[in-house]
C-alpha positions in Angstrom: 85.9 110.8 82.6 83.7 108.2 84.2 82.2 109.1 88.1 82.6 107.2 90.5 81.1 107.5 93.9 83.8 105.6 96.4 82.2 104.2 100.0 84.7 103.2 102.9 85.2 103.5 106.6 87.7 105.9 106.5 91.4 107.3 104.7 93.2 105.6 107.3 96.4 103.1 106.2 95.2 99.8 106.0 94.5 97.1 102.9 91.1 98.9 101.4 92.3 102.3 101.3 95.5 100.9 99.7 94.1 99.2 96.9 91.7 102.1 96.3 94.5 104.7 95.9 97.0 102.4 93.9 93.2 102.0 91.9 92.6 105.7 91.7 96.6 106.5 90.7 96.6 103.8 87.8 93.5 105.2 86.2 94.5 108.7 87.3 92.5 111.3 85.0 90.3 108.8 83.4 87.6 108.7 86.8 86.6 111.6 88.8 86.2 110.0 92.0 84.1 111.3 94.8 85.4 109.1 97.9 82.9 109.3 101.4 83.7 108.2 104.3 81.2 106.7 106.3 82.9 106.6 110.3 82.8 110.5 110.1 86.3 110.8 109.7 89.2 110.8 106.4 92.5 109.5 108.0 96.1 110.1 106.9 95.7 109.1 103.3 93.8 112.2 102.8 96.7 114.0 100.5 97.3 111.0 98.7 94.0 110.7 97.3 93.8 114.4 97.1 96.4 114.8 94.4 94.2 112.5 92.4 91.7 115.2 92.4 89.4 113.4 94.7 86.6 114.8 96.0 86.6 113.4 99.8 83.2 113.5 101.9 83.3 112.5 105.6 79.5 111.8 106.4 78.6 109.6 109.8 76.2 106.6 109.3 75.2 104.4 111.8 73.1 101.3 111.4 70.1 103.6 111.1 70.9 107.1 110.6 68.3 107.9 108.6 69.3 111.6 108.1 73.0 110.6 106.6 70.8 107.9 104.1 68.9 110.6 102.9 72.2 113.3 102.2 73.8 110.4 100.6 71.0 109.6 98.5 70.8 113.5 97.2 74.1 113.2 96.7 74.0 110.1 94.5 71.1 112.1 92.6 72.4 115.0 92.2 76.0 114.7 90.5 74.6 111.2 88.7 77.4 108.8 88.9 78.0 106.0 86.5 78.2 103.8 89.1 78.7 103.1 93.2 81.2 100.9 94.3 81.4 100.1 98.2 84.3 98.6 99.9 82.7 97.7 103.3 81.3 94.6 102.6 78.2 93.7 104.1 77.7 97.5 104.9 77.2 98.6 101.3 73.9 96.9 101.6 72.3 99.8 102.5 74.0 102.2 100.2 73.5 99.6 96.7 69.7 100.4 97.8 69.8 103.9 98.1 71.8 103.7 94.7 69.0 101.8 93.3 66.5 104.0 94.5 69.0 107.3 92.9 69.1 105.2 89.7 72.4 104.3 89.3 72.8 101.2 87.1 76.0 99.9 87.9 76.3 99.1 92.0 79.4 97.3 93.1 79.7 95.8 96.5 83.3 95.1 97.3 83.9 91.9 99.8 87.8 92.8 100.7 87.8 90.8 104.4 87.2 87.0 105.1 85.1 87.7 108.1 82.6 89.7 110.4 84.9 92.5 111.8 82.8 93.5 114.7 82.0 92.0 117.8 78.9 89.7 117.1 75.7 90.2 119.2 71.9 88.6 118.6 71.1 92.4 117.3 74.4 93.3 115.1 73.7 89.5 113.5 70.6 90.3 112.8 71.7 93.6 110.8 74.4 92.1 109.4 71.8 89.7 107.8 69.9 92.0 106.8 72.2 94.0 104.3 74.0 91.2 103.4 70.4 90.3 101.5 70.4 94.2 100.2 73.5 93.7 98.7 72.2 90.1 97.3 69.0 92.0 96.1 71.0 95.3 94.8 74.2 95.2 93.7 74.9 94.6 90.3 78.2 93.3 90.9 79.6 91.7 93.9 83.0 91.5 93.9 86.0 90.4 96.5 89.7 89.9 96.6 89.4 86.0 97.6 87.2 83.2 97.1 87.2 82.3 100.7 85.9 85.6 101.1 82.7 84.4 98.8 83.0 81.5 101.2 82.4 82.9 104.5 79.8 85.6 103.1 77.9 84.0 100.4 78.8 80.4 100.4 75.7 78.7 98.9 75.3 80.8 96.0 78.7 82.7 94.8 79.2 79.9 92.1 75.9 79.9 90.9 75.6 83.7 89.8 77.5 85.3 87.7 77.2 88.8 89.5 79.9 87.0 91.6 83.8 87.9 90.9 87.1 87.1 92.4 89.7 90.2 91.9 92.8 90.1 93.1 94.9 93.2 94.4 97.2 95.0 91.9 101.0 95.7 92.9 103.1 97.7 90.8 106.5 95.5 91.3 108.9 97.9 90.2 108.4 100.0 93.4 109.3 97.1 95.2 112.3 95.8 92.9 113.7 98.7 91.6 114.7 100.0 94.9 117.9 102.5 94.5 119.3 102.6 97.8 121.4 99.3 98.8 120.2 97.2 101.9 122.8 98.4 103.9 122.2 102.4 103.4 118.4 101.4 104.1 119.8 99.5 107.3 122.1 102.4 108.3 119.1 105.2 108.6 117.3 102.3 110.5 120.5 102.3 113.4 120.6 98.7 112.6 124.0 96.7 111.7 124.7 95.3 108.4 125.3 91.6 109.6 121.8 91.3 111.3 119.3 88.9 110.5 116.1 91.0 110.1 112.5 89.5 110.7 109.6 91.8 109.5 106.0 92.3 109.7 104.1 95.2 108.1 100.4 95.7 109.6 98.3 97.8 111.9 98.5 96.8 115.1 95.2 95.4 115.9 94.1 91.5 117.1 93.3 90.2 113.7 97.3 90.8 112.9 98.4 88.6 115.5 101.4 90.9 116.9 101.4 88.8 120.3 102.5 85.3 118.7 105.1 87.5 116.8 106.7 89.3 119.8 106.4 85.8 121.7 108.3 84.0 118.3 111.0 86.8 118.3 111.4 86.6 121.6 112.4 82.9 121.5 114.9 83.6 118.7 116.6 86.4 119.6 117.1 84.7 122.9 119.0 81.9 121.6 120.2 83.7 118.2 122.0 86.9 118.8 122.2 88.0 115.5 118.4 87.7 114.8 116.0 91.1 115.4 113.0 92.2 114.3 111.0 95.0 112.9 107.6 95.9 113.5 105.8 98.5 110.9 102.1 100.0 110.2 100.0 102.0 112.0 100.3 101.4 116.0 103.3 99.1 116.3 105.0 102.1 118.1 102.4 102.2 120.4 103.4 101.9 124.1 101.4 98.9 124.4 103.7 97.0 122.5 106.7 99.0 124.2 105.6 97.5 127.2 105.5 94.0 126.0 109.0 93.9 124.3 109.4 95.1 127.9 108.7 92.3 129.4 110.0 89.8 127.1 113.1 91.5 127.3 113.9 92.0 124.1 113.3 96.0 123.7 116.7 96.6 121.8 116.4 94.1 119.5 112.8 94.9 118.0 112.8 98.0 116.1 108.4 99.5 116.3 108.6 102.1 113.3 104.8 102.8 113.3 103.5 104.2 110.1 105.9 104.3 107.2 105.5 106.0 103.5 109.0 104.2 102.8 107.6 100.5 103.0 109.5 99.5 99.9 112.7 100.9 101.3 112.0 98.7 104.8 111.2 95.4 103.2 114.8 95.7 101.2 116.5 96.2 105.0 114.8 92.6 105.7 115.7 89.0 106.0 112.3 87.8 106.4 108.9 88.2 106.3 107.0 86.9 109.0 103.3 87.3 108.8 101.1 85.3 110.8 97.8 86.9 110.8 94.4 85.6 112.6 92.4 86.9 109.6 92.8 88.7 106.2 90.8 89.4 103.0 94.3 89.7 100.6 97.0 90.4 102.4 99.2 93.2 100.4 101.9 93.6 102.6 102.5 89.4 101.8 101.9 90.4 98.2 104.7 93.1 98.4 107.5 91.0 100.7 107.2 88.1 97.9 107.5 90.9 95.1 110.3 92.4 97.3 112.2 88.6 97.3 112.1 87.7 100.5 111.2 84.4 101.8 108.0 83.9 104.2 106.2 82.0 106.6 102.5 83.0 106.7 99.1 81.7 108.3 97.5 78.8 107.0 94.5 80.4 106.2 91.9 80.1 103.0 92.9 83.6 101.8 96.3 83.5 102.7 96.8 79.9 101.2 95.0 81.8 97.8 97.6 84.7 98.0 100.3 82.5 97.3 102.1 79.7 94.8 101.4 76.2 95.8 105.2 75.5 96.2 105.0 77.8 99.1 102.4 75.6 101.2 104.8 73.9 103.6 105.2 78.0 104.8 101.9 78.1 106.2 101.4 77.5 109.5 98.6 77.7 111.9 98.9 81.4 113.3 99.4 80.6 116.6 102.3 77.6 116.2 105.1 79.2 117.8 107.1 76.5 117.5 106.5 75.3 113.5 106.9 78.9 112.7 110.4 79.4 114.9 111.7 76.3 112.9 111.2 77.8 109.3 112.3 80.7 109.9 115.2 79.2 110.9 115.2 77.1 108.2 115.9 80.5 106.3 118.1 81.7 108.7 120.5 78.9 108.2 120.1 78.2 104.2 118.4 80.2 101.8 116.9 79.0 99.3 117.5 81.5 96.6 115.8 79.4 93.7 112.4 78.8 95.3 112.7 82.8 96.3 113.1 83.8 92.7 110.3 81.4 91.8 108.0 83.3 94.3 108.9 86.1 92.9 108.1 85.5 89.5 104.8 84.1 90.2 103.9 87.5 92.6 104.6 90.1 90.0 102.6 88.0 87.0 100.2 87.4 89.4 99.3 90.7 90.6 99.8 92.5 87.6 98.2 96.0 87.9 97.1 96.4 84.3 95.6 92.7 84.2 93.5 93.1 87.7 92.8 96.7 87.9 91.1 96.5 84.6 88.6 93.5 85.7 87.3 96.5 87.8 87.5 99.4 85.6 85.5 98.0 83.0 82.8 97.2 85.5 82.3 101.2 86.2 
């Protein structure tokens, strides 16, 4: 079995932990993973990964935490890995170092996010500079799940060195098409009628995800549609800060907040749609899966989005906050489907994202 030392934030749901389970579960018994968690904290995912025998580590690092750099670097020394990989962007600079310095040969920084997420200061830039040029210096491979990504972090030199890889996410489709229950059961459990048209969005609910143009869209549909509602699922969307909103609006019956779901196959079968108008993404999986799932989109025209899908899907995108464009083709869908150019999507997604095909670009990098 090869070792693998893991780095991320934490275990909780969102696209990085994700991809590093469905990872972990496709190469299940062939890497004895030892995951650490640099916030302090492991997160809901934490049996998940544990039934692939991983070995999960909460350690706190800060910026400078000297103390945490030098537990991680006897650790690293200690159980000699075959290689690091580090899923926090410019963050692993720091750790590609201290795997350097523990001789590791193969250090992978993972870029899996298009932009800064924190809140930019003259100090935080300043650090952020910093490790980005320890990862530049250290890393033997830096990888990320876009090329806008490369963009935004690294856009003078991504081309010119061949360290530099794009690697898409890896979706198993038959999860997602191979779904037992019918649309209506699903629908049933859900207390929602059988001859509703169902918008959905899956995603945390944080700023980046953009839920107040969606409540603000749904609101002017269900309005003047009374067969239209909406779901809301992932981590936070049953949070009373959006209760309070669809308050509001006025439209509290008609949007369903499920929070965090294990069943997200299962809900994306209930729906109509897929709306998913985010601010920011690296790869967007829950697009990935609704397309895989069959259902027809309208999504943010973004650089990584507008990489996540086919090119016959571009007159989808919208700019995130167009209420009005993205109203229209949504009800574009809602008055004619177009069931060719959905089974075309389709198609292209499951090719696409082949697990075997991308998972491997990585594997054979550890």
């Amino acid at each position: 079995m090869i070792k693998v030392c893991f780095f991320v934030v934490s275990l909780e749901q969102g696209g990085t932990e994700t991809y590093l389970l469905r990872f972990l579960t496709h190469y299940q018994n062939k890497i004895d993973a030892t995951i650490i968690c640099k916030s302090g904290k492991k997160g809901i995912l934490e049996p998940d990964f544990k039934k692939m025998n991983a070995n999960i580590l909460a350690i706190k690092m800060g910026y400078f935490n000297l103390l945490s750099f030098y537990k991680t670097y006897n650790l690293l020394k200690k159980n000699k890995y075959n290689s690091v990989v580090d899923l926090t962007s410019n963050f692993g600079g720091v750790y590609m170092l201290i795997s350097r310095f523990a001789n590791i040969n193969k250090r992978i920084n993972f870029y899996r996010q298009s932009s800064n997420h924190f809140k930019e200061t003259k100090f935080k830039l300043i650090y952020n500079s910093f490790v980005k040029y320890l990862v530049y210096r250290n890393a033997t491979s830096i990888l990320a799940n876009s090329e806008y990504n490369f963009k935004y972090f690294f856009p003078k030199i991504y081309k010119k060195d061949n360290r530099f890889e794009v690697i898409a996410n890896g979706v198993k489709s038959k999860k997602y098409s191979s779904i037992p229950r019918s649309k209506n059961e699903i629908r049933n459990d859900l207390n929602i009628l059988k001859d509703k048209f169902i918008i959905g969005h899956v995603g945390r609910y944080n700023k980046a995800k953009n839920h107040l143009t969606i409540l603000q869209v749904a609101s002017k549909l269900i309005k003047n549609n009374k067969n239209i509602e909406l779901i809301l699922c992932g981590r936070g969307t049953d949070d009373i800060e959006i209760k309070d909103e669809l308050k509001k609006l006025g439209i509290s019956e008609e949007v369903h907040c499920l929070g965090n779901r294990n069943d997200i196959p299962e809900i994306l079968k209930a729906l109509d749609f897929f709306y998913f108008p985010s601010l920011s993404e690296g790869q967007p999986n829950a697009l990935i899966e609704a397309m895989i799932s069959g259902l027809p989109i309208c999504a943010s025209d973004i650089g990584s989005i507008k990489e996540s899908i086919p090119d016959f899907l571009n007159d989808y995108l919208v700019n995130p906050l167009d209420i009005k464009k993205s109203i229209e083709i949504i009800l574009k869908s809602y008055n004619k489907k177009n069931f060719k150019l959905i089974e075309e999507t389709k198609l292209w997604a499951i090719e696409r994202y082949d697990p075997s095909r991308q998972f491997n670009k990585l594997f054979i990098k550890l």
